[in-house]
C-alpha positions as CSV (number, residue, x, y, z in Angstrom):
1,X,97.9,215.0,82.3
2,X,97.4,217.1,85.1
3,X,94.4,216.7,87.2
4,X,92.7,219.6,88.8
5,X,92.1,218.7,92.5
6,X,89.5,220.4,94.9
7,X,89.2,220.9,98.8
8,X,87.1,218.5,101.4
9,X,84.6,221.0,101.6
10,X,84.3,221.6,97.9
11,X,84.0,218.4,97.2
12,X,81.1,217.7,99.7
13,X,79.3,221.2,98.0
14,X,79.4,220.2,95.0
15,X,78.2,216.6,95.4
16,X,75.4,217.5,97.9
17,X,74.5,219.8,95.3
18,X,74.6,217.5,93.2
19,X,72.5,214.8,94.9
20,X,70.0,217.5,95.6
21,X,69.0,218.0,91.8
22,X,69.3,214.1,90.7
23,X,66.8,213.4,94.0
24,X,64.3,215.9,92.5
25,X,60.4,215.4,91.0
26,X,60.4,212.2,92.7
27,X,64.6,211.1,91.7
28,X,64.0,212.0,88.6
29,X,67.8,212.7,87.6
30,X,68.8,209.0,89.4
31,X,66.0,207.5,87.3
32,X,67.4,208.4,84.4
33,X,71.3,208.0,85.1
34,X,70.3,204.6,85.8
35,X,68.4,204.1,82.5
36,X,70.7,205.1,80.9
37,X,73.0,203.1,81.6
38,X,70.9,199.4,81.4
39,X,72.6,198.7,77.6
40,X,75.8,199.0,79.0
41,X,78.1,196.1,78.3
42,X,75.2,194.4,77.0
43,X,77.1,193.0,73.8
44,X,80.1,191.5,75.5
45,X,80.3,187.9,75.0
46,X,79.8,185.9,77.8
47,X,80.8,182.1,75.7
48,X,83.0,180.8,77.8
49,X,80.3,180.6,81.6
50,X,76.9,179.9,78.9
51,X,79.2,176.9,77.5
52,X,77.4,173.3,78.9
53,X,80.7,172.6,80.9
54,X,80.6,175.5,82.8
55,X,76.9,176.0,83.6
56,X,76.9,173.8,86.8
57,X,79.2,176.4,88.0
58,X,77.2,179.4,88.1
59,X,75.1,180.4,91.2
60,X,72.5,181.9,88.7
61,X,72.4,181.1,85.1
62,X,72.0,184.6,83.3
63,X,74.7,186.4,85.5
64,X,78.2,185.2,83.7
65,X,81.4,186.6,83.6
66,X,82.3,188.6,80.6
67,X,85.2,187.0,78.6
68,X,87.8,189.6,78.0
69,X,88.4,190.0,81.9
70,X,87.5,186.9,83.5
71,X,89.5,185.5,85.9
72,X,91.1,182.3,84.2
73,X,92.3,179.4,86.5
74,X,95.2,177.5,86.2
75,X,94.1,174.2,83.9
76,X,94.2,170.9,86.0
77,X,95.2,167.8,84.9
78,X,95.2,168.9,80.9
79,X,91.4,168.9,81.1
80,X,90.4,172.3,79.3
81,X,87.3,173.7,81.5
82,X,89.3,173.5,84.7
83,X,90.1,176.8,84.3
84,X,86.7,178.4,84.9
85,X,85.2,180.2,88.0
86,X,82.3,182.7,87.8
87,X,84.3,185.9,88.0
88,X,85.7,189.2,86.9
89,X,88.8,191.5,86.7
90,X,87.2,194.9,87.2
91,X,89.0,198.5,88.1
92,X,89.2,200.4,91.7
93,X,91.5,203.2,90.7
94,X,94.6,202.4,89.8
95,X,94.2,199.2,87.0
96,X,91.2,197.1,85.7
97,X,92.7,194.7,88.4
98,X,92.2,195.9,91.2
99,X,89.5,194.0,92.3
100,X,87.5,190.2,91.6
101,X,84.0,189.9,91.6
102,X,83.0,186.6,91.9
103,X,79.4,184.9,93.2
104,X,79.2,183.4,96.4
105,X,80.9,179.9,95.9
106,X,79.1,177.1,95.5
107,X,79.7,173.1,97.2
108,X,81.2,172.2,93.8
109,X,83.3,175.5,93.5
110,X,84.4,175.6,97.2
111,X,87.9,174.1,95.5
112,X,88.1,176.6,92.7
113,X,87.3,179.6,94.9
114,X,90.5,179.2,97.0
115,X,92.3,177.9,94.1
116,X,91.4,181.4,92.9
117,X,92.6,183.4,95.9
118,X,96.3,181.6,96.4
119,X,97.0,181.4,92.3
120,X,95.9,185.6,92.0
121,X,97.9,186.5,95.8
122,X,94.7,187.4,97.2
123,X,94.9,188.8,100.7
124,X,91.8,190.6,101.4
125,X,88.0,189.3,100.7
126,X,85.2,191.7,101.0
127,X,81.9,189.3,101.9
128,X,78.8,191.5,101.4
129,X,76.0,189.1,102.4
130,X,74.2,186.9,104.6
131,X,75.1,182.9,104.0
132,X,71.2,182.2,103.8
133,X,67.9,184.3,103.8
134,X,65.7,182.2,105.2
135,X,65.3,179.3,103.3
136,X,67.7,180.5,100.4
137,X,71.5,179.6,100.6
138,X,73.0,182.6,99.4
139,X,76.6,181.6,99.7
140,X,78.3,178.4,101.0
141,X,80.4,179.2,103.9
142,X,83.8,178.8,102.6
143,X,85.8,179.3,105.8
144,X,86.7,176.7,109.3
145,X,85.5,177.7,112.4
146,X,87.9,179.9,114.8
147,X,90.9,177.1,115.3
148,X,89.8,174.8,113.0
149,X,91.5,173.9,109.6
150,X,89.4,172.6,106.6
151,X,91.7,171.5,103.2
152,X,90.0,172.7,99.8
153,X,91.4,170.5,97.1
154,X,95.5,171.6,97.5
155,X,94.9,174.6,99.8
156,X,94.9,174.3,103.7
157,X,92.4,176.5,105.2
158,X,93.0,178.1,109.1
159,X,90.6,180.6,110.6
160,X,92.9,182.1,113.2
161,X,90.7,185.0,114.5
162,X,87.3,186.3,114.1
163,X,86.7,189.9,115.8
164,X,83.3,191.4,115.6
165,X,82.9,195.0,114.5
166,X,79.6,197.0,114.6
167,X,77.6,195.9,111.9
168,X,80.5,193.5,110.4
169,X,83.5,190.4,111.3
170,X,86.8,190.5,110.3
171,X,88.1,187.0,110.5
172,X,92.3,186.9,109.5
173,X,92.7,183.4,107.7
174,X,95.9,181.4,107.1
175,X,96.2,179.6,104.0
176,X,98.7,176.9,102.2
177,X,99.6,174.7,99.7
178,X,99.5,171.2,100.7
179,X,103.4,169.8,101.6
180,X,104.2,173.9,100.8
181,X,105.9,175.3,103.8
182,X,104.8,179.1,102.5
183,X,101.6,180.3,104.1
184,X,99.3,183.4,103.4
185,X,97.4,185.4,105.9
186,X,94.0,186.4,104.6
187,X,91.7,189.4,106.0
188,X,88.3,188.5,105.5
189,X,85.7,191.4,106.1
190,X,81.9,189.8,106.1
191,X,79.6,191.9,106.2
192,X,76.0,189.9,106.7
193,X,73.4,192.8,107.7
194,X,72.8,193.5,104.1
195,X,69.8,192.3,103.0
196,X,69.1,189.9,100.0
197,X,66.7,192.7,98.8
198,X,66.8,196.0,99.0
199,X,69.6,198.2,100.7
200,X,71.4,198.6,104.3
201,X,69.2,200.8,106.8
202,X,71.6,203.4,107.5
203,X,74.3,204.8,104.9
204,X,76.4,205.4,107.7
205,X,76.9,201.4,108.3
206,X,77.8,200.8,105.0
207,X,80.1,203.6,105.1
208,X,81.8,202.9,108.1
209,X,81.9,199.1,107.1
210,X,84.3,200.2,103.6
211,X,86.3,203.5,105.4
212,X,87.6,200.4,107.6
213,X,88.0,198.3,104.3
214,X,89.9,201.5,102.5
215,X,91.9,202.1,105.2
216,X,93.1,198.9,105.6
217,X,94.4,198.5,102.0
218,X,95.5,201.5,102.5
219,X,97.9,200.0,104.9
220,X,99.0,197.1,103.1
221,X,101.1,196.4,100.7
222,X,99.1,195.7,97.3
223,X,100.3,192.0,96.4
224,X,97.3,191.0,94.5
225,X,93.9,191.8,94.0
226,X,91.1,191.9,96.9
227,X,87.8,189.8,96.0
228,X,84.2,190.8,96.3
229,X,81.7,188.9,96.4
230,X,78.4,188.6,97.7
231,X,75.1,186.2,96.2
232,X,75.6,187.1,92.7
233,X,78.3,189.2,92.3
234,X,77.0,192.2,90.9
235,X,74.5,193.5,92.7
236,X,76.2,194.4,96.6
237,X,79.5,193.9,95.2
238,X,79.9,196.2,91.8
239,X,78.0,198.9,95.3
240,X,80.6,197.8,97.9
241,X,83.6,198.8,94.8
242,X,81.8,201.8,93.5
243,X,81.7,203.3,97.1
244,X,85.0,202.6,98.1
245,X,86.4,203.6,94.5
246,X,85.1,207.0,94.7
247,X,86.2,207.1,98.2
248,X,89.7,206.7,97.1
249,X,89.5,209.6,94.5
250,X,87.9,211.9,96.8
251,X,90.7,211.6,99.2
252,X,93.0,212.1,96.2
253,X,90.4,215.8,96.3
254,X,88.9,214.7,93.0
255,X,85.7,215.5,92.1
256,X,83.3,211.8,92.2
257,X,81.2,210.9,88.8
258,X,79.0,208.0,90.3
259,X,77.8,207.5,86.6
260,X,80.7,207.2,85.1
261,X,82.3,204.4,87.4
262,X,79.1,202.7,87.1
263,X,79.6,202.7,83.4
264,X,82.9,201.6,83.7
265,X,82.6,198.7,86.6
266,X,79.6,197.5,83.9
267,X,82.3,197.1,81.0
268,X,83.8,194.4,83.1
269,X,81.1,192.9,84.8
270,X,77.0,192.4,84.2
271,X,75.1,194.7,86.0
272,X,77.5,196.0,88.4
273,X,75.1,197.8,90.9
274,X,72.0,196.3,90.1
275,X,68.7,197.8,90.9
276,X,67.9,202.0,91.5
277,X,68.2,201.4,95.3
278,X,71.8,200.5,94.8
279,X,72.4,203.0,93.0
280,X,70.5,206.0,95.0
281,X,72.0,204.4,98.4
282,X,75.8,204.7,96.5
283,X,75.3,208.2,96.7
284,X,73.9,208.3,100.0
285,X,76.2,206.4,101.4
286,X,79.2,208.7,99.5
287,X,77.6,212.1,100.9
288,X,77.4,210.3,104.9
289,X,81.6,209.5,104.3
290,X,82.2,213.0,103.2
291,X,79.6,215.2,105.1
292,X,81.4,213.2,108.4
293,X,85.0,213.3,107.0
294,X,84.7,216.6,106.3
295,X,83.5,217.3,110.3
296,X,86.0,215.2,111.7
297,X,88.6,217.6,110.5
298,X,86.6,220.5,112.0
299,X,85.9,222.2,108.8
300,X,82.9,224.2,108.5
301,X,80.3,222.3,106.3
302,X,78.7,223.4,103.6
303,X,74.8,225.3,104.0
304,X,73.6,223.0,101.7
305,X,74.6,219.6,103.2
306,X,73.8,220.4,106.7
307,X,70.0,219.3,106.3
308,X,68.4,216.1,105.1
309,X,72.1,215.3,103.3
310,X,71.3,211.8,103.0
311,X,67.8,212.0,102.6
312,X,66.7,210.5,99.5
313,X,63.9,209.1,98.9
314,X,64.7,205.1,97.2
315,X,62.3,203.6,95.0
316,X,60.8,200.2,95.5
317,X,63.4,197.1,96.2
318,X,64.3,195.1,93.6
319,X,66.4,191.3,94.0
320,X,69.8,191.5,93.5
321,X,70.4,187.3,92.5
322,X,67.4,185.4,93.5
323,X,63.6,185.4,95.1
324,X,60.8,186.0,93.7
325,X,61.7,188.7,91.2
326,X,64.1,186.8,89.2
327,X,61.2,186.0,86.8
328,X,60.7,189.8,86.3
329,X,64.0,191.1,86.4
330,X,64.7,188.2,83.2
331,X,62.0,189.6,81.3
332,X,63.1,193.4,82.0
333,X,66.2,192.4,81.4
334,X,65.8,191.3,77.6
335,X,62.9,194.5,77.4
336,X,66.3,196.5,77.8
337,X,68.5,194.4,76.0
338,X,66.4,194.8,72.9
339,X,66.7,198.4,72.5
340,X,68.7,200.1,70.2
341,X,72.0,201.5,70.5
342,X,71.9,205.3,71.7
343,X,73.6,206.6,68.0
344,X,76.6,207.9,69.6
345,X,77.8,204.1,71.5
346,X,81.3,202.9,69.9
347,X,81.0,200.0,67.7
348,X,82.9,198.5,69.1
349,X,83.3,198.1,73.4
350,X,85.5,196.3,73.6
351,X,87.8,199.1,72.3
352,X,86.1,201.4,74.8
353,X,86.9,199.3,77.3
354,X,91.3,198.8,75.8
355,X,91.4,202.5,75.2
356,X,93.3,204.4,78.4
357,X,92.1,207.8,77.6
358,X,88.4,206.4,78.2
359,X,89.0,205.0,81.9
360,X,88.1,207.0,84.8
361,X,90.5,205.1,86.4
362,X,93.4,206.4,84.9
363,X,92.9,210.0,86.7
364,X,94.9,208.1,89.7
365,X,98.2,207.4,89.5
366,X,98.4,203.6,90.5
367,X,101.9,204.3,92.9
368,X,100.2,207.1,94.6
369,X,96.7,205.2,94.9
370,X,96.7,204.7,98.3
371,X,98.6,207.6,99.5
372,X,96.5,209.9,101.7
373,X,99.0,212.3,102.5
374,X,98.7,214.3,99.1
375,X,95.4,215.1,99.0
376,X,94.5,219.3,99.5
377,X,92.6,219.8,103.1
């Protein structure tokens, strides 16, 4: 199948436009994107993380990785629930594995998160949040200080470098098996200034922050998947992945559907981009990458995206995995979750999910995912 592929500039018209009608009568058109998609994914079974083995293991007790794509450890010592960790396969553009998003480890998952990233060939982690907010731990810090080396169960843990960006670190990590003479270097991208609630205060940090993260994989070969993670999971990181996903197919000059790759990030993990905010800022935060890209190659930009281009007007913050709203977002949660059915949804999703012809994904050829040269100016 041929794709139809457009210019920088027509891209940026058309999704300015775009942003301009969804962000009108009060974003009216992002309000009910975003509604529409709240049943998504909601009947996926989600046994195997509910199961009374497993629950100690989960950051938050109603976010759980769906079944059919969760990322399965290798069992230890024939015991059978050793091969659980609160996390997902999901797509990025090129196969539903391109990425893992998993919760912020925990003290007793410490083990199995690093177990995770040297049994998958992990080399790049994408950290979207803070370790604490005030008095909340968010995320257990999982990584030595600079020169130090920490073992986690059978992997030996080295933080190398850290080197401080604008609004971000990227530490490079060396990891190994104990008595294993192989070593890994991981590139870990933490990125703390995002707040537990609500969004970033500028689309262009967040921007800048994944155009580094893009380019980067860009520029390395793809050995294994890149975890995501932030509190939860879902919130920040199904945001951080929709961003750069989109990113990738508009420099491929193909047209971004924000809705669509929302839709599909959902059919792998619960409420990928959580709340409106997320959602709103994705497309801010899309528009900033292409109205600058677009300058940088001294193009002329489009009428329409020359003012207020990433003006929109979010509605009130919402908690992404903890705080005071998790008692609220439960009960809106199963409001939603009792609906019925729009009369057009497949019986069955996970069919949707198994059928090619239905990913968005599948526009991008997965050996040319990553090759910026081919894309129209």
């Amino acid at each position: 199948m041929r794709v139809q592929t457009f210019s920088r500039v027509q891209i940026l018209q058309q999704f300015s436009s775009r942003c301009q009608e969804l962000a009108a009568n009060d974003n009216r058109g992002f309000k009910q994107e975003f509604e529409e998609l709240s049943d998504v994914g909601k009947d996926l079974p989600t046994r195997v993380g509910d199961s009374e083995a497993n629950r100690d293991k989960n950051r938050y007790p109603y976010i759980l990785p769906y079944d059919h794509c969760r990322v399965r450890l290798s069992v230890q010592n024939s015991l059978p629930h050793s091969d659980y960790i609160n996390a997902n396969f999901v797509p990025g553009g090129g196969s539903e594995r391109d990425f893992i998003c998993t919760q912020g480890p925990l003290q007793n998952t410490l083990v199995d998160f690093w177990r995770m990233v040297w049994e998958q060939n992990v080399r790049v982690i994408v950290m979207v949040t803070a370790l604490r907010h005030k008095d909340t731990v968010l995320c257990e810090k999982y990584w030595p200080p600079e020169g130090g080396t920490v073992y986690y169960g059978l992997v030996q843990v080295t933080t190398v470098t850290c080197k401080q960006g604008p609004d971000y670190f990227v530490t490079s990590i060396n990891i190994r098996q104990r008595d294993c003479l192989t070593s890994r270097m991981i590139t870990q991208y933490y990125y703390p200034s995002w707040p537990d609630r609500g969004v970033p205060k500028q689309p262009s940090s967040l921007s800048t922050f994944t155009e580094h993260v893009r380019q980067d994989l860009e520029a390395s070969p793809r050995l294994g998947p890149a975890v995501v993670h932030c509190s939860a999971g879902v919130g920040r990181s199904g945001t951080f992945v929709t961003l750069l996903w989109l990113m990738q197919l508009c420099v491929r000059g193909i047209r971004p559907n924000i809705r669509a790759a929302v839709e599909d990030l959902r059919l792998h993990r619960m409420w990928m981009v959580q709340n409106l905010d997320q959602y709103i800022f994705v497309h801010q935060c899309l528009l900033h990458w292409l109205f600058w890209r677009t300058a940088a190659c001294n193009q002329p930009v489009p009428r329409t995206s020359t003012n207020n281009h990433v003006q929109f007007e979010a509605s009130s913050s919402r908690t992404e995995g903890g705080g005071s709203g998790r008692r609220r977002r439960r009960s809106r949660t199963r409001h939603q979750h009792g609906q019925t059915p729009p009369s057009d949804q497949p019986q069955s999703r996970v069919q949707q999910i198994l059928n090619p012809g239905n990913l968005l994904r599948r526009l991008l050829p997965s050996s040319s995912l990553f090759n910026s040269d081919s894309h129209p100016s």
